[in-house]
N, C-alpha and C positions, 0 to 999 in steps of 0.2 A: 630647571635645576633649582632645588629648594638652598636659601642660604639660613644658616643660623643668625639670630638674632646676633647684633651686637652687644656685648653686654654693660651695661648701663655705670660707671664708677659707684661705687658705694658713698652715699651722703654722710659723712662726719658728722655724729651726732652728740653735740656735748650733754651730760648730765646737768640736771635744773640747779641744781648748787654751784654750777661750774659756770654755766650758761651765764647764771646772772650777775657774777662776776663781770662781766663783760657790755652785758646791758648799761645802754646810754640814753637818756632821757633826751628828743630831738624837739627842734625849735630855733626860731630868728636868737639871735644875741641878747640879751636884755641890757641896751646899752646904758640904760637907767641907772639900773644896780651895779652893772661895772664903772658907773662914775664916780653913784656912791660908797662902793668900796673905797675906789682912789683917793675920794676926801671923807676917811676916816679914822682906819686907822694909823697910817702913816705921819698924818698933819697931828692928831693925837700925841705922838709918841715924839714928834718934833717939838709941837709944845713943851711936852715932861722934861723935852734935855734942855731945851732952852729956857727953861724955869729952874733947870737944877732938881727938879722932882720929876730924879727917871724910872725910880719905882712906881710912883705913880699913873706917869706916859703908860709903861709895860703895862699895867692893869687896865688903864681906860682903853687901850690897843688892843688887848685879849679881850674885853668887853664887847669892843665894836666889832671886833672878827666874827665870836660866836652872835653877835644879831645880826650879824649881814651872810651867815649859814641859814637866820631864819627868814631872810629878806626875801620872800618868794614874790609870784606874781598876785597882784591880786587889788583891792582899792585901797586909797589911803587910808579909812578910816578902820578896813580890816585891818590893817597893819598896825592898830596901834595897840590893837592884843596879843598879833601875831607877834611883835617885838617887845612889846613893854611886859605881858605878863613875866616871860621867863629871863626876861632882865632882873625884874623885881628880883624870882627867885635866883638868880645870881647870886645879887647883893648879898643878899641873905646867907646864902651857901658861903661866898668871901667872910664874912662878918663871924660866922659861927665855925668856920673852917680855922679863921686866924686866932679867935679865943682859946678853944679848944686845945689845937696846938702849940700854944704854950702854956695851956697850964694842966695839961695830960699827958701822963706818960703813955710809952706805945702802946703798952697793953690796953686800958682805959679806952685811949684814942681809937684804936681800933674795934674797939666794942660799938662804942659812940656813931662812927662811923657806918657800922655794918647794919645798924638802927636804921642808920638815917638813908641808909641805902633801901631800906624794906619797907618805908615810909616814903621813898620817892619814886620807886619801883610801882608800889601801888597806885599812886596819883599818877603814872602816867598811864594806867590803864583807860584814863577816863577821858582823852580825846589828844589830839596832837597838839592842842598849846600846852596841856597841863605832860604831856610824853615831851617836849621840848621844855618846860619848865623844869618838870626833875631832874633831865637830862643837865640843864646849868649849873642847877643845885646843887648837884652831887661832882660834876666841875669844879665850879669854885670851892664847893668845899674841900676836894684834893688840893688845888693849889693855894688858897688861905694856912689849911694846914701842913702840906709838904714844901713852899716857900715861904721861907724866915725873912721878915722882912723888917724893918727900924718901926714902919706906921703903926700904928694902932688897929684895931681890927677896924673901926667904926671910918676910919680915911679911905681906906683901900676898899669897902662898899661905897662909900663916897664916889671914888675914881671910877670905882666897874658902873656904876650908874652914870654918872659924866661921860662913862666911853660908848654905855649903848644908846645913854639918851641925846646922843651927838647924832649917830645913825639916822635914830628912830627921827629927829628934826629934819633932817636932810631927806628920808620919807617923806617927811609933810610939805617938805618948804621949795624943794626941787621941780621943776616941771618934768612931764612925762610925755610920750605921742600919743597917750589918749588923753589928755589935758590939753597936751597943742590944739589939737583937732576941733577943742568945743571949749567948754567950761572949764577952768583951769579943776575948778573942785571935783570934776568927776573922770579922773584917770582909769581906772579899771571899770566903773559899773556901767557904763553906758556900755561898754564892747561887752561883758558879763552877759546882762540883758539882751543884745544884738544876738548873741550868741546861742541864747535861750531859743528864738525863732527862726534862727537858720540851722541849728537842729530839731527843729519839729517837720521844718522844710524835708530836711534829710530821712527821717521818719516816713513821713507820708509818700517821699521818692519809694521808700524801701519796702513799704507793705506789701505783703504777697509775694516776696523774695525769700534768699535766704540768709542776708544781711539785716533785716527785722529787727533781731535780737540784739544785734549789735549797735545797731541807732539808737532803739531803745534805751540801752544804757548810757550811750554817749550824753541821749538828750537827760537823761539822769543828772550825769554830773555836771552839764550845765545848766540846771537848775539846781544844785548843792554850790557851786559857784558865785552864780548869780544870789543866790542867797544868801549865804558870808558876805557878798560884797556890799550888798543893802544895807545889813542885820548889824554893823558895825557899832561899838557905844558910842552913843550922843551925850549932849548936852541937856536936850530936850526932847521930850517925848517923842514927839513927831516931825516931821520934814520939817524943816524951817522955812525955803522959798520953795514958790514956786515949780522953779526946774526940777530942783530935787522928788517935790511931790507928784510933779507927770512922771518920771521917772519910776519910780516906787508902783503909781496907776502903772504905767507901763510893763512890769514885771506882775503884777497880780495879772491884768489880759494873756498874760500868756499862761495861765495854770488851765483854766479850760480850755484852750487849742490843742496843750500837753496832754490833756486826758482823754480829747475825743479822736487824737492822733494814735495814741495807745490802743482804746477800743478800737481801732480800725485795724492797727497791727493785728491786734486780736483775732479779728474776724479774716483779716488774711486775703481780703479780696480786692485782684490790684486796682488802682488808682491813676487817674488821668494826671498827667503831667500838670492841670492847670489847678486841682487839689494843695501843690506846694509853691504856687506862684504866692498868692496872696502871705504867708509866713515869710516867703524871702523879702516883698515889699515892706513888710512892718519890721526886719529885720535892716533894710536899706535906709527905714525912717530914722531907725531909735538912734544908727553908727549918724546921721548928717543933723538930727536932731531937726525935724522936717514934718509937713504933714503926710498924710498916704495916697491921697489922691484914689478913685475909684479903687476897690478889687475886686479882683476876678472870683466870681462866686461857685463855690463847685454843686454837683448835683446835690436833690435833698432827698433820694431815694430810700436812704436806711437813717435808723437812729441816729447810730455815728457820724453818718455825713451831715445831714440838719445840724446835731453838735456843732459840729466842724462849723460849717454856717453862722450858724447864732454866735460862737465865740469870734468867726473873725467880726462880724456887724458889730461887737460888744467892742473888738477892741480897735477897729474904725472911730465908732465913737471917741473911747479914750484918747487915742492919739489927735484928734484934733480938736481935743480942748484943750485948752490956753493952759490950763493945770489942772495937775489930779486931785482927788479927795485927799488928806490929810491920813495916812494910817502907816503903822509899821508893817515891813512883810513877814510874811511866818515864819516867825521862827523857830529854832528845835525845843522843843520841852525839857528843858533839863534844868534842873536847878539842884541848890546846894544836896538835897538828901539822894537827886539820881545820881551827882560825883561820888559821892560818900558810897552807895549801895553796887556803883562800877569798883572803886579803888577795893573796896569787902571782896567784891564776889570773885568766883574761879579765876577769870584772865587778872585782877589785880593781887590776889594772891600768891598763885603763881610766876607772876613775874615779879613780885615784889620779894618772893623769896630767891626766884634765880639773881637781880641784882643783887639783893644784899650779900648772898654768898659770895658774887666777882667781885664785888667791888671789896668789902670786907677780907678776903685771901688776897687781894693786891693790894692793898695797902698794908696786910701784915708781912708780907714780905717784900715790898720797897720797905718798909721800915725798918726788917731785918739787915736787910742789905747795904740800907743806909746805915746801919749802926755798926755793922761789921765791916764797914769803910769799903766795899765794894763799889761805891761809887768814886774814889780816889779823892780829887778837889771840891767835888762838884757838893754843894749843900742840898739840892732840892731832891724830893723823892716824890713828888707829886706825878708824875708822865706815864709810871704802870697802873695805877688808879684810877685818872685819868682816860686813860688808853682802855681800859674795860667796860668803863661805861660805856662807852662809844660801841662797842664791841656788841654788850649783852643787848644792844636796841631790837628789837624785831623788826620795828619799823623802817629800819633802815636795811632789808632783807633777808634774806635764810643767813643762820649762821656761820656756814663754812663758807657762806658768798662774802660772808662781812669779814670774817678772820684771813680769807686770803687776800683780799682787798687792802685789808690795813695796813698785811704785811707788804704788801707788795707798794703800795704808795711811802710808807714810811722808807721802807730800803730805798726809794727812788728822792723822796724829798730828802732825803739825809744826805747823801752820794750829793745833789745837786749843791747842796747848800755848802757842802766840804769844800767843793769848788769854787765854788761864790764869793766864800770865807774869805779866802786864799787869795784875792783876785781885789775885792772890793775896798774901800777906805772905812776907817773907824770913824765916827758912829754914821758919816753922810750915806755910805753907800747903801749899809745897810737899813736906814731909814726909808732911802727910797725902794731897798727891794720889799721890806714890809709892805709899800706904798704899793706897787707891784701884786704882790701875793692878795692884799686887798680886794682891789680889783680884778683879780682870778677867780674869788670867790664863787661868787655869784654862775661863773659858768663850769666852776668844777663838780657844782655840789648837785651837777646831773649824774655823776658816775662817784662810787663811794670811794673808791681809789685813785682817782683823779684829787678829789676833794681831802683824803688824807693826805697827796703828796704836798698842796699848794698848802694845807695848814702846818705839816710838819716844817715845811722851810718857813713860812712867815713866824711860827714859835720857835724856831733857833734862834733866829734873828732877832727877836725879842728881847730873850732873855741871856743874849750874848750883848747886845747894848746893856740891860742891866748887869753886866759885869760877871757873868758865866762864861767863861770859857770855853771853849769848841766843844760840844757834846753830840758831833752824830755818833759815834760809836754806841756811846751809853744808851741812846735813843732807841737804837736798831734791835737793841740784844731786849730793853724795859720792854720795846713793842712786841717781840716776839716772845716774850716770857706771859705775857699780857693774852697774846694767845693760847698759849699754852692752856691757861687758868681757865680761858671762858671757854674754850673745847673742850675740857674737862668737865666743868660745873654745867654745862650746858647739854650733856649727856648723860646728869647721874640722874639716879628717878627722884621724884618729888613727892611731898605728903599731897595725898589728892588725883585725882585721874590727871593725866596730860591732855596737854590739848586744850587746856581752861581758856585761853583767849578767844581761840575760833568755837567754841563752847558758846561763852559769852556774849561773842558778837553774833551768834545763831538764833541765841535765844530773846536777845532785844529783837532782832527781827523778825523772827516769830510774836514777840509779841506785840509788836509795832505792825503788823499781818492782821493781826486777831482785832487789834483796837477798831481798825479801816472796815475790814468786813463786818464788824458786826455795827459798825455805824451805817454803812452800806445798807445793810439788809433790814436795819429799824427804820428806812425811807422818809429821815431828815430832813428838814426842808437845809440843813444849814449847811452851805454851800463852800463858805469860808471855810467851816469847821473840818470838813470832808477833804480839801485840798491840804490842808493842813498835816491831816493824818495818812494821806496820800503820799505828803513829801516824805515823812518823817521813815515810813512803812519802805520807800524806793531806798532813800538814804543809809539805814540801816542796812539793808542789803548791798547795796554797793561798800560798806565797811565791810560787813562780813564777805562776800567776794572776794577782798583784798586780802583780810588775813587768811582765810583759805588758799589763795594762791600762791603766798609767802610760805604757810606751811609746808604745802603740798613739794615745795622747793626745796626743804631741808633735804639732809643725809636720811636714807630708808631708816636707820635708825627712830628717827624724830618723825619723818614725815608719815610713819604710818600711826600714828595714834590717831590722825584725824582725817583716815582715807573713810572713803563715803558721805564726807561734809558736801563737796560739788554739788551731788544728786540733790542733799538734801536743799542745798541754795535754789538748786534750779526746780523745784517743785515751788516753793514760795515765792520766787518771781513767776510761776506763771499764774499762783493764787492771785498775786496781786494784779497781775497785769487783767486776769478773768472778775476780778474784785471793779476792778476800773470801769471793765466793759457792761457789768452789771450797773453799774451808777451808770452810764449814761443811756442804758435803754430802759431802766425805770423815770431816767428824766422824762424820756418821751414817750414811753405806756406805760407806766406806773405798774409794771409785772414782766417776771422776767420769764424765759423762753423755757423750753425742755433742754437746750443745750446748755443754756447757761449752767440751771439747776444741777445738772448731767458732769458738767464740767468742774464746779465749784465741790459738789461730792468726793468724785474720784481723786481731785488733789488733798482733799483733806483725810481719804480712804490712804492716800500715801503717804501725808505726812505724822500719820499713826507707826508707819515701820521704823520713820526717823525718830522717833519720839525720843530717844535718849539725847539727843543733838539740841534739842528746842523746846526746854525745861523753862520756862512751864507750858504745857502742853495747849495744841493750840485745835480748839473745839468748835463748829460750829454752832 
């Protein structure tokens, strides 16, 4: 007797705008950063009342909040770009936000404003410190100019620098568990490093699978890691001690393991288990800060295994010298005219005009609003201005994933805080729940509606100690008015093709592709040089990856201007990865195979179809 199949419940499948609404960034606690929240901005703002300058407190408290949004993981000495740059721009934004507003009227102001929004918009085309710096700038300058306040412009950039450069100390000055462990100086970059060869480990587990590809990348961005963590500003040219300069040798040894782990990827053919021992052991050195003792040396039957060989002997060596050479690690090529020609070109255009329009329509109508007293008591109009920036980020996900988020954190942080209000003692209690909210930061700001709700309560509480009176209502209806605007502005069309950021980031990697291979194939002796444009070549691509994959997430509306970006990403990672494998078998026969030749063609035969994606074209 035949039975019919059971049949299977159907899989609930949410749409990628909806989905990622939901998406949570996973990981241990950073109990680091939740301590530095706790002593920032709360002790902050305790200060300002018990100095009598609670205006003040507020601003150095809103200061430290927004650096400890930008408190991520990483070493201390990256952190002090990470934090300081768009502090600075802060200030800045406070300083010209509070002039302005008082001595422009709406109309004026809001011109000014919508300027400054298309001038901040573009500068943050050009990497995540300078997209986190505009992002403050155009903050503060909301709340400089939509809170009236007794100081001066030039106190209240005073204050906002006192509140992040309080943070940013407590960065430097605090111990960490990767500092416990070893050198107090080197919290993140030793694990950074560590991390570099137990993903090359994982690589070479995965050749000749079909997880490959995804090592690859892994091992990608932990060489983009490990190198911010290095690459931090000094004092002095080069390493100062000792440690620091085994250190530094220790991450340059692992550029050619990374390349002839690739080339092996490449080639596809699997690999003995004892292939990944020697990577895990120099990855066990660098975490106890130790020598390596013998490794296990793999066969030297093809190009890339010899590679493999010669790089671990290379970095045998290294690690058991007493200290490394003196040199910086490579770092990305970018200087003042490559910012300039990001912030000009498609993706800063384009996003420099969708900001200036949200931000520019919400400030002309909080000021409307404000003027037609639809705010009742309340003096500030700063929180739907505010609230758009935050909103028009790309980086911070698809837009309908960011607009339902907002909403949905703000109705949640509002409601809490009503109750809170209600509940708590003037100003103690609610100093501590700031204190509180502080300390949430750091683990909210995995989910973007997590991180709106703990900021909306820790800003009521704020500016309810500076003598505001209860505003979740007002709050609820500015945020969801706030949506409104950037749902709107965020769907009209724009001068110029759509799509200019994933555009953008196509075509630096395209041409970050074309630099490597045709250094490649001019058979260089320069070694340095080649790793260099190596990193630069993977890196780009893993930006562009990422805004591809944000786009691809919007509403069909949006998300189709830049359908067939993937394909084109995924022909240039495998130029480069076939780019790789060509350098390390010209290392070792100075000519490359029919397959290579074979292979190296046909991707460049395809990315002729892409050509409109990765302008300027990329030739061999």
């Amino acid at each position: 007797m035949n039975r019919s199949p059971v049949p299977r419940p159907a899989v609930l499948s949410l749409p990628p705008w909806l989905a990622h609404a939901f998406r949570t960034q996973r990981g241990p606690v950073p109990w680091s950063a939740v301590t530095r929240g706790a002593l920032a901005a709360g002790p902050l703002l305790l200060a300002g009342v018990v100095a009598g300058r609670v205006s003040d407190g507020v601003v150095a408290a809103i200061a430290a909040m927004l650096a400890g949004i930008n408190d991520r993981p990483g070493s201390r000495r990256a952190s002090v770009r990470r934090l300081g740059v768009p502090a600075l721009a802060g200030a800045l934004g406070l300083l010209v936000g509070t002039y302005t507003g008082q001595l422009l009227s709406a109309v004026p102001l809001t011109v000014f404003l919508t300027l400054l929004g298309l001038a901040a918009g573009g500068m943050s085309a050009v990497g995540p410190v300078a997209s986190a710096a505009g992002t403050q700038l155009l903050v503060a300058a909301a709340i400089g100019a939509g809170m009236p306040a007794a100081e001066s412009g030039w106190q209240r950039a005073l204050a906002f620098l006192v509140g992040a450069g309080w943070l940013l100390l407590l960065r430097l000055a605090l111990p960490t568990p990767g500092s416990l462990a070893g050198d107090f100086r080197f919290d993140g970059e030793r694990e950074a490093v560590a991390d570099v060869y137990d993903a090359v480990a994982a690589l070479l587990d995965a050749v000749g699978g079909d997880t490959a590809t995804t090592r690859r990348a892994a091992l990608t961005a932990a060489l983009d890691h490990a190198q911010d963590a290095l690459a931090g500003p000094r004092l002095r040219r080069y390493a100062g001690s000792a440690a620091e300069r085994r250190l530094h040798a220790q991450y340059a040894a692992a550029l050619p393991l990374a390349e002839a782990a690739t080339a092996l990827a490449w080639a596809g053919e699997p690999l003995s288990a004892r292939a990944a021992e020697g990577p895990r052991r120099l990855a066990a050195a660098v975490r106890g800060n130790t020598g390596t003792g013998p490794l296990p040396a793999p066969s030297r039957s093809a190009p890339a295994l010899r590679a493999l060989d010669d790089a671990l002997l290379h970095a045998a060596e290294t690690f058991d010298r007493t200290a490394g050479r003196a040199h910086r690690p490579l770092a990305r090529r970018r200087g003042a005219r490559n910012a300039v020609r990001a912030a000009l070109g498609t993706g800063g255009r384009e996003y420099g005009l969708r900001v200036a329009l949200c931000f520019g329509a919400s400030a002309a109508v909080a000021q409307a609003l404000h003027h037609t007293r639809w705010y009742g008591q309340h003096q500030h109009w700063y929180w739907l201005p505010a609230t758009a920036v935050f909103l028009v980020k790309p980086d911070l996900g698809p837009l309908a994933s960011r607009v339902l988020s907002r909403a949905a954190g703000t109705v949640l942080g509002a409601l809490v805080f009503a109750g809170l209000a209600a509940l708590l003692p003037r100003p103690e209690g609610l100093i501590v729940l700031v204190a509180v909210c502080g300390a949430l930061v750091p683990v909210a700001t995995r989910n973007f509606g997590a991180l709106t709700a703990v900021v909306t309560v820790l800003v009521l509480a704020l500016v309810m100690v500076g003598g505001e009176p209860q505003a979740s209502v007002s709050r609820i209806g500015e945020t969801l008015l706030a949506c409104v605007i950037v749902l709107i502005a965020g769907h009209l069309p724009m001068p110029g093709e759509r799509g200019g950021g994933v555009r953008a980031r196509l075509a630096a990697a395209a041409s970050a592709a074309h630099a490597y291979l045709v250094h490649v194939l001019s058979e260089s002796g320069d070694r340095t040089e080649r790793w260099a444009l190596r990193r630069e070549a993977y890196r780009t691509l893993a930006e562009a990856r990422t805004a591809i994959a944000l786009a691809a997430a919007e509403l069909p509306a949006l998300a189709r201007h830049t359908e067939g970006t993937d394909a084109v990403a995924a022909v240039l990672e495998r130029l480069v990865d076939t780019t790789t494998a060509c350098a390390v078998h010209l290392d070792d026969t100075g000519r490359l195979t029919p397959r290579h030749t074979r292979q190296l063609q046909e991707l460049l035969d395809e990315l002729e179809h892409g050509q409109e994606w990765v302008q300027p074209p990329v030739a061999a």
